[in-house]
C-alpha positions as CSV (number, residue, x, y, z in Angstrom):
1,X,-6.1,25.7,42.3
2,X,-6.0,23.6,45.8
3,X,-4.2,21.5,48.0
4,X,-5.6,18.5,46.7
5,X,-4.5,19.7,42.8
6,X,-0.6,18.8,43.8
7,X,1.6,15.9,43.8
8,X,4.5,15.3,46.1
9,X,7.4,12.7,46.6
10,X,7.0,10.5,49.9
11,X,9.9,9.6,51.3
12,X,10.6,6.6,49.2
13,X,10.4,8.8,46.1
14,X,6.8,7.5,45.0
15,X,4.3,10.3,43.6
16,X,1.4,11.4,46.3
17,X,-1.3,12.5,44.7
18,X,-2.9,15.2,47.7
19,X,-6.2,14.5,46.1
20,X,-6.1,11.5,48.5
21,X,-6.6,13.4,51.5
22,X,-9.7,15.1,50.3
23,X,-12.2,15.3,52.9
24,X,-9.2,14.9,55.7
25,X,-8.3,17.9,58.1
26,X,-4.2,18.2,57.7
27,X,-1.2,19.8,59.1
28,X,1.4,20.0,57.0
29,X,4.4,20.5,58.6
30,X,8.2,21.5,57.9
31,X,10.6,19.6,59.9
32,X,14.7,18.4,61.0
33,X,15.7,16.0,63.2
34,X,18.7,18.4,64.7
35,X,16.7,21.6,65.6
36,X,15.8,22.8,68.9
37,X,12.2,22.4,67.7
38,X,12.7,18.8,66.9
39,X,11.4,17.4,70.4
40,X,7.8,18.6,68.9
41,X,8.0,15.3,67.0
42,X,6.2,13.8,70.5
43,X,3.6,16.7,70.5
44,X,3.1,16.1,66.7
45,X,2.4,12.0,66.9
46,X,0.2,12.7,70.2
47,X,-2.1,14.9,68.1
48,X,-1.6,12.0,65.6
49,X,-2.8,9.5,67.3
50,X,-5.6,11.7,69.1
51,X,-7.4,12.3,66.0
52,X,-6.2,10.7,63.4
53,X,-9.2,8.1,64.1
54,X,-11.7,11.1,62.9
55,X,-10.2,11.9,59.6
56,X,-6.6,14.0,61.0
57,X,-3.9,13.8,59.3
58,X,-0.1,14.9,59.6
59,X,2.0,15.1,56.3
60,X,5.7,16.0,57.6
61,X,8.4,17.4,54.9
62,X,11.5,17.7,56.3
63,X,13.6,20.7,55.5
64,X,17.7,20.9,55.5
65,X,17.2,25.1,54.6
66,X,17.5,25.9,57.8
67,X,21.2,25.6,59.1
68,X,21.5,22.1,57.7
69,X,19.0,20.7,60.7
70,X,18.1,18.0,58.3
71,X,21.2,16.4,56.7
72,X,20.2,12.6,56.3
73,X,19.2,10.7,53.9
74,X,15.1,10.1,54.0
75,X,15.9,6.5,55.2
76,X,18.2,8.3,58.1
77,X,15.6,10.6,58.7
78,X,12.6,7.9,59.3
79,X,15.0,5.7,61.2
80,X,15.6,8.6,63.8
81,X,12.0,9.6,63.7
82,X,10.6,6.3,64.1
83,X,12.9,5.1,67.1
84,X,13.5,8.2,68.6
85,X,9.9,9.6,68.8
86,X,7.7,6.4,67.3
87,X,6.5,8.4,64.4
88,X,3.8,6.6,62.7
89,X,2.3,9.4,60.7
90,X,3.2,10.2,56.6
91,X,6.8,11.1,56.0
92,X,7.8,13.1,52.6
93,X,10.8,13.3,50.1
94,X,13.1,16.2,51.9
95,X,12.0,19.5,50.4
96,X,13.3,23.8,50.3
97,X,10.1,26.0,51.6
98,X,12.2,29.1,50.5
99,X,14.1,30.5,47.2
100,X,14.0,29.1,43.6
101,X,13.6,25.4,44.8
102,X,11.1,25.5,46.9
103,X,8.5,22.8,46.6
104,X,5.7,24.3,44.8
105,X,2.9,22.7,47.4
106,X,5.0,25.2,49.8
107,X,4.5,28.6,47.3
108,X,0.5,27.5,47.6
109,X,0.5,27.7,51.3
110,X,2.8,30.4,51.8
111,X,0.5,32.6,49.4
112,X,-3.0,31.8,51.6
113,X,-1.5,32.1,54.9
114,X,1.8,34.7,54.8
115,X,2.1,34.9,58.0
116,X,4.3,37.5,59.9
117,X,7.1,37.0,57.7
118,X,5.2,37.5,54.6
119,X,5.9,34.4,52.1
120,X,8.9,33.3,53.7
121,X,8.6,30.1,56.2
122,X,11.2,31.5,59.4
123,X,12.7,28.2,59.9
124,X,11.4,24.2,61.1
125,X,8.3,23.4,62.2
126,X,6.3,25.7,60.4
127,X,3.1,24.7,60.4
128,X,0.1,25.1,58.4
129,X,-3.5,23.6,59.4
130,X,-5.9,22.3,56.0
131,X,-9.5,22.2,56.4
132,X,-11.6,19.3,55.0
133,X,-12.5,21.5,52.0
134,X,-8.7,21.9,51.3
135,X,-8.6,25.5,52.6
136,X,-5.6,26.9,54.7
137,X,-7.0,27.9,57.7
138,X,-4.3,28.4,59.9
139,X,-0.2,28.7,59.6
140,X,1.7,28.3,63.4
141,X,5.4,29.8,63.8
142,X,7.8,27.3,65.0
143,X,7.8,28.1,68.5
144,X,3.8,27.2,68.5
145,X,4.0,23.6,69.8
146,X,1.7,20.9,68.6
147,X,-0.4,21.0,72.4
148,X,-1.1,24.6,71.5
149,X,-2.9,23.7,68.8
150,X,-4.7,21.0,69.7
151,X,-7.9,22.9,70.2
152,X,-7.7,24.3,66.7
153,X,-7.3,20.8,65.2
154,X,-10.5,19.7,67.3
155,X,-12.6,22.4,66.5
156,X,-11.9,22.0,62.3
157,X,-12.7,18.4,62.8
């Protein structure tokens, strides 16, 4: 199994087929629009628009687990994402990375890249980076801002 074998809700309930991306280098990324973390949104559509021209790709979930950062609707969400922060990369259906919900493309990534917390994500903004071969190659705790990994992204593509 791989990232490209799963199937996800976008925002506007349609299926995603992952298998789309194949070939792409992604970060796939937990996120809320009331968490301390949320001004990363800028750092995240900078990278965005940086490389996104030679095959990058964001794929944002966002999250309500985490102290109910994320309590919209998706339609709320990509309102305040789009005008706030001019988001113009891929928004998902609102997923749980944790416990008996969680979305199962999350179990896949938690169980290549653990990270310090073992297969639990800490909280928003988790992020883990995809290779073009599908592989998970890196996963970045919340407080790792997009700039920090910038020369990670560049270096996969």
């Amino acid at each position: 199994m791989n990232i490209y074998d799963f199937k996800v809700k976008d925002n506007k309930g349609n299926e995603v087929d992952l298998g789309e991306y194949k070939g792409k280098v992604l970060l796939i990324v937990n996120t809320a629009t009331g968490c301390g973390f949320t001004p990363q949104y800028d750092g995240l559509q900078d990278l965005y628009e940086k490389y996104n021209k030679d095959g990058f790709e964001i794929l944002d979930f966002p999250c309500n687990q985490f102290l109910n950062q994320a309590p919209g609707s998706a339609e709320e969400i990509a309102s305040f994402c789009t005008g706030r922060f001019g988001i113009t990369f891929r928004q998902f259906a609102k997923i749980e990375v944790n416990g008996k919900n969680e979305e199962p493309l999350y179990k896949f990534l938690k169980s290549k890249k653990g990270g310090v917390f073992g297969k639990k994500i800490k909280w928003n903004f988790t992020k883990f980076l995809v290779n073009r071969d599908g592989e998970v190659v890196n996963r970045f705790a919340p407080t790792t801002t997009p700039e920090k990994i910038d020369a990670k992204v560049k270096e996969i593509l």
